[in-house]
Structure formats: C-alpha cells, structure tokens
KOLLO-281069 format. One record per residue (C-alpha): x, z, y; residue in one letter. Coordinates in steps of 0.25 Angstrom, whole numbers, plus 5000, padded with zeros to 4 digits. Example, Ala and Ser with C-alpha at 12.3 -4.5 7.8 and 13.67 -1.06 7.14 Angstrom:
2
   xx   zz   yy r
 5049 5031 4982 a
 5055 5029 4996 s
***
This chain:
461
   xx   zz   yy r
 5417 4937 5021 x
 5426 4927 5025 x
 5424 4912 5026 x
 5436 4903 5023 x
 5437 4890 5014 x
 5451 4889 5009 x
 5453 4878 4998 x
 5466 4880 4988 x
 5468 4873 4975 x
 5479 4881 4967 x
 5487 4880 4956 x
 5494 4893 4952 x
 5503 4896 4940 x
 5494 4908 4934 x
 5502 4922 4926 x
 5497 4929 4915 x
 5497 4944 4918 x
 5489 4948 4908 x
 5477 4939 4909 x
 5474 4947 4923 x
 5463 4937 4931 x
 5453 4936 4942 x
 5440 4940 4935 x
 5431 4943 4945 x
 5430 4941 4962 x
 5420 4948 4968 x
 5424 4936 4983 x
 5410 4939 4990 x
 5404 4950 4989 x
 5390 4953 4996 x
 5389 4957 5008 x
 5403 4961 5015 x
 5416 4956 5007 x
 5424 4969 5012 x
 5429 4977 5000 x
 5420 4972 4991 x
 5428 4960 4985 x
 5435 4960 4972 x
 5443 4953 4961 x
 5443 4957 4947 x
 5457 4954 4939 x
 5456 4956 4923 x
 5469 4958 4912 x
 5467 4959 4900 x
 5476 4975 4901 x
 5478 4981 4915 x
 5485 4976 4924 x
 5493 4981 4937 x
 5490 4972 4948 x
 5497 4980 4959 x
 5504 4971 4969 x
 5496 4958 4964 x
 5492 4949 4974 x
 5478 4946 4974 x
 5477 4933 4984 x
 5464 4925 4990 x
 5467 4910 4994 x
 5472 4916 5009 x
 5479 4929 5007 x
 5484 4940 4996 x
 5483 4953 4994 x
 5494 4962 4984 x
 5485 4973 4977 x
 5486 4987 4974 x
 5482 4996 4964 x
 5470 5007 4969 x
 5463 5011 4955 x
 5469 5011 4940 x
 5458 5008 4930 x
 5461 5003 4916 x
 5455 4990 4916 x
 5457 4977 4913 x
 5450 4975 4928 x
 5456 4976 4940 x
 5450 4975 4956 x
 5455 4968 4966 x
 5448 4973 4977 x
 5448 4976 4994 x
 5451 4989 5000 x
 5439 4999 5000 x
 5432 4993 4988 x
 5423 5001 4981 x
 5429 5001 4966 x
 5421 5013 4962 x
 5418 5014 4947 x
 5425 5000 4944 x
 5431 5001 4932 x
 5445 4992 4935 x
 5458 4993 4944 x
 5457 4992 4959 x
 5467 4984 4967 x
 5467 4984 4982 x
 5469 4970 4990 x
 5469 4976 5002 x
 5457 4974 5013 x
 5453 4961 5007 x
 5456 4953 4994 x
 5463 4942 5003 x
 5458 4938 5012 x
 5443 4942 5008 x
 5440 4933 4995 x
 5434 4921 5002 x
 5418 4919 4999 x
 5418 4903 4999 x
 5428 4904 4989 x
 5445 4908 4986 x
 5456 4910 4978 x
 5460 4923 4970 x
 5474 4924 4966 x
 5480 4936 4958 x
 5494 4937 4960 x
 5508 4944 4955 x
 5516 4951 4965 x
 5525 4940 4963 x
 5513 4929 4964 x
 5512 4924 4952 x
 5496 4921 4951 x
 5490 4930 4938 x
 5476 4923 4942 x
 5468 4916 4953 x
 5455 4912 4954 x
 5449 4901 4964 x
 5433 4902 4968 x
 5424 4899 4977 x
 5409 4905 4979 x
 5401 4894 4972 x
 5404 4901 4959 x
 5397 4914 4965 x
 5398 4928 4968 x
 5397 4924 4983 x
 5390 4938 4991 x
 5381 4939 4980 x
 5386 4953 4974 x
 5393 4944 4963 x
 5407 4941 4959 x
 5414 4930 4952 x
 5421 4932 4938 x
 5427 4927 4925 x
 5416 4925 4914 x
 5427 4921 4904 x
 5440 4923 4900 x
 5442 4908 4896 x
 5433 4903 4907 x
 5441 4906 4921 x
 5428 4902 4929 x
 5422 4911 4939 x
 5408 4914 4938 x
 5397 4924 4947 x
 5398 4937 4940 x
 5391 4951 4942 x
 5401 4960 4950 x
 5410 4969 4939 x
 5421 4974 4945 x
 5429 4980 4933 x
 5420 4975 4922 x
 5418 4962 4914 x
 5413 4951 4921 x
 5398 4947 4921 x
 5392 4935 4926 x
 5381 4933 4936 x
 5368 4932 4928 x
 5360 4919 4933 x
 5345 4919 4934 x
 5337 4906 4930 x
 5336 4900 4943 x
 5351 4901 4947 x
 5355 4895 4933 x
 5347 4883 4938 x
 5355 4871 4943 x
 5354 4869 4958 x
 5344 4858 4962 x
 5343 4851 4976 x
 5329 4845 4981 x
 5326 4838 4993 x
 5311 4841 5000 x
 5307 4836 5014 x
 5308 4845 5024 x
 5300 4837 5035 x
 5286 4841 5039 x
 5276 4833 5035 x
 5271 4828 5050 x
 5283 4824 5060 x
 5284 4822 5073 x
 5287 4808 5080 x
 5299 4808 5087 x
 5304 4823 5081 x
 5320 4825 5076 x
 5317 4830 5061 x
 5330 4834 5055 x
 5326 4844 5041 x
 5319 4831 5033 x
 5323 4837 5021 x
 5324 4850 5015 x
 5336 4853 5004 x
 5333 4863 4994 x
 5345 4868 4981 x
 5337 4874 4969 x
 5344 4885 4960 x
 5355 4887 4968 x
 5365 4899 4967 x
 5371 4899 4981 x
 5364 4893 4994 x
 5376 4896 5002 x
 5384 4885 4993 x
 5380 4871 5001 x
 5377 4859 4994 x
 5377 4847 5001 x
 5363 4838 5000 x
 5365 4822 5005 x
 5350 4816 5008 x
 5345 4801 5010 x
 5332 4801 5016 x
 5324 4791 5022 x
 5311 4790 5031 x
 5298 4779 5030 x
 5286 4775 5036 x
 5273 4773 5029 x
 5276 4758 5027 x
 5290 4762 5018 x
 5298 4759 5030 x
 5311 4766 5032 x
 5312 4773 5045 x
 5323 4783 5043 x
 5336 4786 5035 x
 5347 4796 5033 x
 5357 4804 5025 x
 5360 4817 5027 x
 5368 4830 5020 x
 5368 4843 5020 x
 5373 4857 5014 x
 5362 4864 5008 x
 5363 4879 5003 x
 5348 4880 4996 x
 5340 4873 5005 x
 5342 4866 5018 x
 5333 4857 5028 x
 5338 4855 5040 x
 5347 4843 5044 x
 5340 4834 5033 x
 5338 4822 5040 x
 5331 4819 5051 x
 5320 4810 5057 x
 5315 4808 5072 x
 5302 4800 5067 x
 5298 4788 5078 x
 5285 4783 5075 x
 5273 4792 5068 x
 5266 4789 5055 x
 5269 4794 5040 x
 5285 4794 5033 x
 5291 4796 5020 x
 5305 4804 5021 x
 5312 4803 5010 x
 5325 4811 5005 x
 5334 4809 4992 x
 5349 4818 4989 x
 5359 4810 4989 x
 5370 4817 4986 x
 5369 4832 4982 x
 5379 4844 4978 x
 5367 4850 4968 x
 5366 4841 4955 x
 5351 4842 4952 x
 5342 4838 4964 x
 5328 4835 4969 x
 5336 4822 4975 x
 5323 4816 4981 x
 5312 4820 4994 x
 5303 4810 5000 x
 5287 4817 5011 x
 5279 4809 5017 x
 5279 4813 5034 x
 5269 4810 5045 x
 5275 4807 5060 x
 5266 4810 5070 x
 5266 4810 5086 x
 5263 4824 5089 x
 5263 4819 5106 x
 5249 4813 5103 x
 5243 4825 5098 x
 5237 4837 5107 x
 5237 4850 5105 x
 5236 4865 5110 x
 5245 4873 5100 x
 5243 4889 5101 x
 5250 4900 5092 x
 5247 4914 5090 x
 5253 4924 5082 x
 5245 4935 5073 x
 5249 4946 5064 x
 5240 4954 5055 x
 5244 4969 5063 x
 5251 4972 5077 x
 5260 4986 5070 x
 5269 4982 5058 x
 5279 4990 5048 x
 5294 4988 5048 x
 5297 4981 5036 x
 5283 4975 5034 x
 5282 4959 5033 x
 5271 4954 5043 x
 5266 4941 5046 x
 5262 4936 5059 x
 5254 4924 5061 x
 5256 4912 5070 x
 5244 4903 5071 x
 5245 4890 5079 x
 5232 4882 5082 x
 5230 4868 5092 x
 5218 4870 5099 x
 5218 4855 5102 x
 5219 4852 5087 x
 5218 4837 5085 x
 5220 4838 5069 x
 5233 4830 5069 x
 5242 4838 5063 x
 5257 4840 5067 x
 5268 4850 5066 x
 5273 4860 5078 x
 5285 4870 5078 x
 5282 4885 5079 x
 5293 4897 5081 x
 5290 4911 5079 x
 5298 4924 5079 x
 5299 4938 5081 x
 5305 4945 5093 x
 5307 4960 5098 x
 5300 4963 5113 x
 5316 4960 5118 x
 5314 4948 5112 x
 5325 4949 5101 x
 5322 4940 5091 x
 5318 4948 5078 x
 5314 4937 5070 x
 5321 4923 5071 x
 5313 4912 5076 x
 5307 4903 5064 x
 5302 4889 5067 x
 5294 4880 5059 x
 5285 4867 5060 x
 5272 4867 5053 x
 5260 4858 5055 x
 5246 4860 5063 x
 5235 4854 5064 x
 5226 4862 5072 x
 5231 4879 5066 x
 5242 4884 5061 x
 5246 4898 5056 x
 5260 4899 5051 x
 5263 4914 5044 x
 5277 4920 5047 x
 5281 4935 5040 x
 5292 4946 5048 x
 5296 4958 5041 x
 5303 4968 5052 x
 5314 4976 5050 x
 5313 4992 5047 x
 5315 5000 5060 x
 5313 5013 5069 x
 5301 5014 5078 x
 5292 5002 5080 x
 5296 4987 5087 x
 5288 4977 5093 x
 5289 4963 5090 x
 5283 4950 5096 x
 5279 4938 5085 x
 5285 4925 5093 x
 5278 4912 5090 x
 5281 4898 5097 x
 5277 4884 5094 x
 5290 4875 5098 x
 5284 4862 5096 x
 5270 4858 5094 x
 5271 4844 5091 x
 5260 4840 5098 x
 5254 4837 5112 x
 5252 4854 5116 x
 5243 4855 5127 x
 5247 4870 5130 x
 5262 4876 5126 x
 5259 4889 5130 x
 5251 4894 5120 x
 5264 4889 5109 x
 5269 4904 5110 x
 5264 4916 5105 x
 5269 4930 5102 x
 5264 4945 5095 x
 5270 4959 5096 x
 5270 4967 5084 x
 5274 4981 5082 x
 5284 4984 5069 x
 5283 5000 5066 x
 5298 5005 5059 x
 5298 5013 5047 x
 5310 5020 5050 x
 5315 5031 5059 x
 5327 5034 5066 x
 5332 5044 5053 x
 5329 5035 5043 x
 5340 5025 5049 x
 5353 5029 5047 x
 5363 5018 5044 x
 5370 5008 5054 x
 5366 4994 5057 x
 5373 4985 5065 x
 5368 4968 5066 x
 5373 4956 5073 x
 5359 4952 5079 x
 5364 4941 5086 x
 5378 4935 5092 x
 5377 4925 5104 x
 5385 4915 5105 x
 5380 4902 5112 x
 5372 4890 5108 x
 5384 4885 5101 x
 5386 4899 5093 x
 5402 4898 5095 x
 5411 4910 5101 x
 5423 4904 5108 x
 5436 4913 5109 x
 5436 4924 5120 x
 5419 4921 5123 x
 5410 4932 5121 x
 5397 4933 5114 x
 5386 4942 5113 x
 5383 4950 5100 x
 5367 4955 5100 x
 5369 4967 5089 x
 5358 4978 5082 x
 5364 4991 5079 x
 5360 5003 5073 x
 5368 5017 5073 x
 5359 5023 5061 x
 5366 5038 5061 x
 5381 5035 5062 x
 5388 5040 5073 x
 5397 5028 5076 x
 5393 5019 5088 x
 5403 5009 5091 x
 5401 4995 5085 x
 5413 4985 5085 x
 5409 4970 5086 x
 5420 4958 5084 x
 5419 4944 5079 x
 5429 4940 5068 x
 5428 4928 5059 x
 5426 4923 5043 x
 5438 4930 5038 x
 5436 4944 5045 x
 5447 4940 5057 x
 5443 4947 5070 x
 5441 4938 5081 x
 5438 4947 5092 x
 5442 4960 5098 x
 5432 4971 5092 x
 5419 4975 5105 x
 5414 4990 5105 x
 5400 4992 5106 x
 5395 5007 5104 x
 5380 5009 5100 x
 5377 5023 5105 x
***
C-alpha cells in the first residue's frame, strides 16, 4: 500500500479502438495490495492489447498476452494473480500496475504502442472501493461516472447494494463532552464532542469550525474561542478549552460555524459546576474483584474495580482512575484505559477482557490506579490495587500448526522519529507452528515499498 498525493489535471486527445475502455479498477484491495489489483478494459469485439501501455499518474508499464479467452473482457493484472475461472483475457503488467494503483487516488491511462491514449480515467477514494473487497466501475454506457461496484472480473458490472442507513445523508452534531463538575484551576481541552451521522467512509476527514463561549450564573461572558478540526466519525479531543478560575455554576455553549457535511445539529449548550476540590477531604481506596480466580481462553470476564472514600463528606467531585492488564513480566497485555468519573462517597466502574486462545495456562495481574483524586486525600497509598488471575488454553501444541509473526512493539524515543544511521529496538511475538524454516528477516522501508535499510537476520530456533 503506498501513500503518495500526486495532483494532475489532463487534457488528452482520446482514439477510438473499437470503443475499448476502463470499465472496472479494483485500486485497493483488502488487506495486502500485491497481485490482487486489477483493471478491467471492454470492446465491443476482441481486442489485442499486446504491447499497450497501461500507465499510473507516476510510471507505465507495456502489456503482454498470458491467457486467450474470447471475450469482450480483458484483465490487466500484476504478476501472480490468481485468474482461475475468470471468464476474460489476461494481460501481465509486470510486478505492479504502475507504480501500485495509489489508494488516496490516480490516474489510469490506456495506451497504444505508439501513445496515442484509447481511454483514461482519473479517481480518487471518495467514490469507493477503498480496502473494503469492492471495486469501482462504469454503470452506464452513456454515463462515464464511476461508482462502488461488487468485484466481477470478466462479467458485467453490478453496483454496490446500499442499505437504508448508508443511503441516508451524512449529518454532523455537536454534544458537550465536559463533565458535569469541573475542577478550579484544571486545563480542559475536549469541551465538545463531534459526532457525523450516516457516513460511508470515517477515514475520509471532514473539517468542523466551532464558536463557543462560557458564562456565569449572572449571563456574564467569561470565555471565548474558535476552534477547527478534522473529524473522521466522531472526535473530541482538542475542542476547546477552559482553565476555570473562580468556582460556582457555567453554561458552555457551542455553535458550527462552518462545516464540510450539509445537514447538521449546528447548536450544543450544558450547564457545569466548578468546584474547589483542595477544600475537600478524603481517603479514596480501590479494590478490584472478579467473579472466579480460573478462566477459559476465549471467555469474556469482567473484573470489578470499586472505589470508596472512607472520609465521605457528600460533596461530590470527580478523580481519574487507570486500569490495565499485565503479564507476571510485566508486558502490558491490555492497554491502559483512563477515564474520569464522579464519587460521592462509592464508586464501581465495570470493565470486560476477553483473552486470546493459547497452549498451557498464563497468569495475569488486573492493574488498577487512581491518577488523580481531585480531592484533599489523606492516604495515597491505598490508590493502587492489583489481582492475579489464571487463563486456561483450549489448545495443545498439535492443534497449532500455522506460523505467526507480530510487531508487538518498535522503540523509538519520546519523539517517535528514527534518524539515518541510529538504531532502534523492534520487541517482536513469533511462532514457528510446524514449518521448518527459522530465519526471520526484518528491515524498514517506507510508503511506497522502497527499502530503507540493509535486511537484519534473526533465527527463532
């Protein structure tokens, strides 16, 4: 998968072979790219395309003839693509259509020997087909627009059924993401929370511009600001923010401005109390329970954390709490997970893990932590809690037999950048299963497949 943004506009001089043209691009397939891209051409009789140049907007590639059928379809394929049972003619581009059919968006030319363009097509993911199993193609003959279409290499084209939801048009609201009780003098910066209704493709940013403002119980205005940012489906961090300086009760209000989605729910307004946490006392102690000590793999369990302030004084505030999962060498098995609810004098907050399938049995150790109590805490060190639990495999050792490899974790410093000639560490899982081969090769190269490091052996024996 390669990630490059080349912007072209073209004016080309078009032939007529025939009527031969585009008719379908499979540009992103799921999962890997490699040898499972294609492009569909259709003429009206068969047509030859030996020695045509098929091009992407940053290389070409001349085609070769690999399998006859008598068809009005031809392939346009990679090397080592599967055309079993496709009824059309195969054409090789080589190892890649391209340079690799871009997944943000390209140009498709079909050429003469000569270079005299038969057909091009220009697209870009928004119309579909983007590492979902679906392809883009020609609906109609008199229409040249691109649509989402089922995969049918070889065979007319079929569009992509829609379902009542995705017909729907895209809809933007705006909610308040801010607790109900604040903290005096605490940076809040996720004021809002940013949500897009009925849309088809979350990785496709919109971009959401926000008034809002901040009063007092008397009306008076005690903050201001603008802010904007991309949003995929939903969003709330960087919304805004707010360092409150005096205590008593707020209205924050928010209104869209400016939107890329037509239809929104433009307008948000939630009534806050400050407080001042440093005036209350209190003793906060967690514990953690789980309904058994042994557990399946592949069971979902819960586990329990209750927090309780044996100094209650009814005033009820909020306080941060971390919990995770670690192995007993400390790997981290499930990520850390915060969250900031409200206590008055218990809490029980309810988390669920499901554990992986495995040989044998593992223990595990239920990690809890309260970060920051938001309150006058008398004791800090009952804010840390932790339980062991034991997770029983379903599997044995002949029942695994394929090869894993994962990429558990790559070190790179705090600023997570690699400069030329520095080295990192690379924390990998590996799993022979029942081949025989043991050596592992490791190497970085970037967006476009281009090897930027000599290959490092490892041998897993």
């Amino acid at each position: 998968m390669k990630k490059v943004f080349v912007f072209m506009f073209v004016v080309f001089l078009i032939n007529s072979v025939n009527a031969t043209t585009i008719n379908e691009i499979m540009y992103n397939p799921e999962g890997s790219d490699n040898n499972w891209e294609f492009i569909e051409v259709y003429s009206e009789d068969w047509v030859n395309l030996t020695d045509y140049v098929i091009e992407d907007s940053s290389s070409n590639d001349t085609l070769k003839l690999v399998y006859f059928y008598n068809s009005s379809y031809s392939l346009i394929v990679e090397d080592d693509f599967n055309f079993i049972g496709i009824n059309a003619t195969i054409y090789s581009a080589g190892a890649t259509i391209g340079n690799n059919l871009n997944n943000d968006g390209d140009s498709v030319i079909l050429k003469l020997g000569n270079g005299s363009v038969i057909d091009y097509v220009n697209y870009t993911s928004s119309v579909g087909g983007s590492n979902n199993g679906k392809t883009i193609c020609i609906l109609s003959d008199e229409n040249r627009t691109f649509y989402e279409c089922e995969p049918t290499p070889g065979a007319e084209n079929v569009a992509v059924v829609k379902n009542e939801t995705e017909n729907k048009t895209a809809n933007v609201k705006l909610g308040v993401h801010l607790q109900n009780i604040t903290v005096l003098n605490v940076l809040y910066n996720s004021l809002f929370k940013i949500e897009i209704e009925n849309k088809d493709n979350c990785s496709i940013k919109d971009n959401i511009s926000v008034y809002y403002n901040i009063t007092n119980a008397s009306g008076i205005l005690v903050k201001e600001g603008n802010f904007t940012r991309e949003v995929g489906c939903s969003g709330y961090a960087d919304t805004g923010e707010w360092m409150p300086d005096e205590t008593g009760n707020f209205t924050l209000c928010g209104l869209i401005t400016n939107s890329s989605v037509n239809d929104t729910d433009d307008f948000a307004c939630k009534n806050v109390t400050v407080i001042d946490t440093s005036v209350i006392s209190c003793d906060l102690s967690l514990a953690i329970k789980t309904e058994n000590l042994v557990y399946n793999a592949s069971e979902k369990l819960e586990y329990i954390v209750e927090i309780n302030d044996t100094n209650c004084s009814q005033m009820t505030h909020p306080f941060m709490i971390e919990h995770w999962i670690e192995d007993l060498y400390g790997n981290i098995i499930k990520n850390p997970d915060s969250s900031e609810p409200e206590i008055t004098c218990t809490k029980t907050k309810t988390y669920q893990w499901t554990p992986d399938n495995m040989i044998g049995s593992e223990a595990y150790v239920i990690k809890a932590n309260i970060t920051k109590p938001y309150c006058n805490d008398t004791k800090s060190d009952n804010n840390f809690n932790s339980k062991i639990i034991i997770v029983k495999g379903n599997l044995s050792s002949s029942q695994i037999t394929n090869s894993s490899l994962n990429i558990i974790e790559i070190k790179t410093g705090s600023d997570n950048k690699v400069k030329y000639g520095e080295s990192f560490d690379v924390k990998l899982e590996i799993y022979r299963g029942d081949t025989n081969k043991y050596a592992i090769y490791l190497w970085v190269e970037n967006s476009e497949g281009k090897k930027l490091s000599e290959k490092t052996t490892i041998h897993a024996k």
